[in-house]
C-alpha positions in Angstrom: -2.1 -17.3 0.7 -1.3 -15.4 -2.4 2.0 -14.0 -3.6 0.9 -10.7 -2.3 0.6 -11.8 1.2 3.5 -14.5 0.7 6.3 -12.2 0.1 8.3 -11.6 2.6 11.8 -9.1 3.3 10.6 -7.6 0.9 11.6 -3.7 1.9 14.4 -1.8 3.8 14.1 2.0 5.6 15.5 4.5 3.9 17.8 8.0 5.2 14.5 9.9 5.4 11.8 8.2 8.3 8.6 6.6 7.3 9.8 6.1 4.1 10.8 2.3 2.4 12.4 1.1 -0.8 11.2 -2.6 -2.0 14.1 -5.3 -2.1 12.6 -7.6 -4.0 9.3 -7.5 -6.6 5.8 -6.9 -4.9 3.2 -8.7 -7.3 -0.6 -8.1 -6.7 -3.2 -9.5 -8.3 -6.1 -7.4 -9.2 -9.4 -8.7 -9.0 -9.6 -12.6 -7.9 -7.1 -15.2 -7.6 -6.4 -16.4 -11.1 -7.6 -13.1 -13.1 -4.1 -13.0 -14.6 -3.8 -9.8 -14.0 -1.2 -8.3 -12.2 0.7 -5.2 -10.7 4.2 -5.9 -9.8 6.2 -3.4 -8.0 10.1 -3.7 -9.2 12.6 -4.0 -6.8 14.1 -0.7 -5.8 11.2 1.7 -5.5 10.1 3.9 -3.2 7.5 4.4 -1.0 6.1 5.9 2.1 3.2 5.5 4.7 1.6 8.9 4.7 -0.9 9.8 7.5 -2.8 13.1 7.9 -2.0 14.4 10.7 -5.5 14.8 12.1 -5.8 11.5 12.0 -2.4 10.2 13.6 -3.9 9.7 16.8 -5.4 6.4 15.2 -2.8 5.2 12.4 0.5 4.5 13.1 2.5 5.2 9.9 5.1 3.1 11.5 3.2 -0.2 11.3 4.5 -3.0 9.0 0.3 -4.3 8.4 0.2 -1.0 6.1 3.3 -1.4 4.2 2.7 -3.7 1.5 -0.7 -1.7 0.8 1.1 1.7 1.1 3.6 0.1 -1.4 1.2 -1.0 -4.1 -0.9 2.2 -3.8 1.9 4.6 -4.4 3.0 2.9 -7.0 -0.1 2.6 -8.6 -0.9 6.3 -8.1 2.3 7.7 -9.0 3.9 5.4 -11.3 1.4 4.1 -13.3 -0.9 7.2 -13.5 -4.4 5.8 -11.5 -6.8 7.5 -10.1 -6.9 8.2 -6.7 -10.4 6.2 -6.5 -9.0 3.0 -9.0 -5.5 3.3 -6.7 -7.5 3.7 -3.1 -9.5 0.2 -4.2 -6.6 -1.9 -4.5 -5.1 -0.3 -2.0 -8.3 -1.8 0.6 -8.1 -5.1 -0.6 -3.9 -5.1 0.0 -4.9 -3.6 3.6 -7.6 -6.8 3.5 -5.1 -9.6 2.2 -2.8 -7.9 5.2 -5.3 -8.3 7.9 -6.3 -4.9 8.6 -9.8 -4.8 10.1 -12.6 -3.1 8.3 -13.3 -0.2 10.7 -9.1 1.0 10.2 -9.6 -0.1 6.5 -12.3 2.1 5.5 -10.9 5.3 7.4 -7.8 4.5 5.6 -9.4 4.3 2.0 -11.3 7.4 2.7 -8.4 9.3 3.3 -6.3 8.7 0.6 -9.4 9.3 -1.7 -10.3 12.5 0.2 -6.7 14.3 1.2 -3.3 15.3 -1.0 -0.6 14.0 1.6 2.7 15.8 0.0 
């Protein structure tokens, strides 16, 4: 188990639905275990589990399995500048390391590659 899949309370809702705010720090580490390298969300940001809504029907932006992943990708997206390509591939191995299955994991990935959500 890493510290990425360890961590745990680690968000509360916010005012507006769908959208979170980390209570504690949300460290990833890129590559394998043992790289040394790492992304660590601070305490106190926010995020959100956007869905297309063509594709709503199949993704629940409600469930907790995409929440860490939606966490790290928006923060790697917005606050640290990524690409959307270099953010969507940590983003599937967070869905991974949270169990999603490979089928939900790819349609996910494609989307937020493919599609501007805000």
């Amino acid at each position: 188990m890493s510290l990425f899949t360890s961590v745990s309370e680690w968000h509360t809702t916010t005012d507006t639905p769908g959208t979170y705010a980390t209570t504690k720090e949300v460290p990833w580490e890129l590559g394998v275990k043992g790289s040394g390298l790492w992304v660590v969300v601070p305490k106190g940001e926010l995020f959100d589990v956007s869905i297309p809504k063509g594709l709503r029907w199949a993704f629940n932006r409600f469930n907790p399995e995409y929440r860490k992943a939606a966490c790290l990708h928006d923060y790697t997206l917005h606050k640290l500048g990524w690409d959307r390509v270099t953010s969507a591939a940590a983003f599937s191995e967070a869905l991974k390391a949270s169990g999603v299955c490979r089928i939900k994991r790819l349609s996910m990935v494609l989307a937020v590659i493919a599609f501007n959500f805000k």
